[in-house]
N, C-alpha and C positions, 0 to 999 in steps of 0.2 A: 680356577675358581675365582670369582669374584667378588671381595669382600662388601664390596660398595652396593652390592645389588642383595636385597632379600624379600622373599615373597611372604606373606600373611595369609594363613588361613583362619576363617573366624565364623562361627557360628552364630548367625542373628538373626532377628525378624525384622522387616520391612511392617508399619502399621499408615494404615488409608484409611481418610475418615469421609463418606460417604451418605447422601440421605438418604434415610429410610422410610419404609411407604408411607411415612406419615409426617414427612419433611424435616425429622429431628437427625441429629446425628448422631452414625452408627461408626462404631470404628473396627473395619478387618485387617488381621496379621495375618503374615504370610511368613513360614518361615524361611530362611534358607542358608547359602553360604558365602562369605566376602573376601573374595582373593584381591589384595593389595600390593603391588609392586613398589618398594623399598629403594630408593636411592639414596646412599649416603647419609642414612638415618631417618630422613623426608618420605612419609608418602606422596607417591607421585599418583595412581590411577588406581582405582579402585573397578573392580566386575561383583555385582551379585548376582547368585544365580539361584532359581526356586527350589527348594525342597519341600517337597510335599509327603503328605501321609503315602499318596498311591503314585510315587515317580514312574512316569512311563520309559521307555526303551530309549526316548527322546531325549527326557532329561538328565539320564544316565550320559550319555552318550558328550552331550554338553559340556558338563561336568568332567566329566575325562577329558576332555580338549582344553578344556581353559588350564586343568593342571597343569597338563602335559605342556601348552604354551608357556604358563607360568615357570615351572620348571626350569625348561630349559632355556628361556630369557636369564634366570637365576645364573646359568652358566656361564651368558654370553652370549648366548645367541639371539638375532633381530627378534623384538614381537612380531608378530603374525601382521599386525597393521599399523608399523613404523615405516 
């Protein structure tokens, strides 16, 4: 195991401010989740990913991969795109 390496799960929203049909600004949140990889105390990379009221099979699916990435980086092993 690797002390120097820790991964972050965090529950946030993402917020877009956008105009709306009448030219003024409107602002949407989107909620979701923020895996950050941990070096030696440092964040180093940060992934969100959407979570929605109706997740489809997709974003399930996502979401399992980037843990699982995360994860097992946590151990030692290469990221996926190092």
């Amino acid at each position: 195991m690797n002390d120097q390496r820790q991964v972050l799960v965090r529950a946030e929203s993402r917020r877009v401010v956008v105009s709306d049909v009448d030219g003024g600004p409107e602002t949407l949140t989107y909620p979701g989740v923020t895996l950050t990889r941990v070096i030696a105390g440092i964040p180093d990379e940060g992934l969100w990913l959407p979570m929605g009221e109706r997740p489809s099979e997709g974003d399930d699916e996502a979401l399992i991969d980037a843990l699982r990435a995360a994860f097992l980086w946590r151990i030692g092993h290469p990221y996926p795109h190092e």
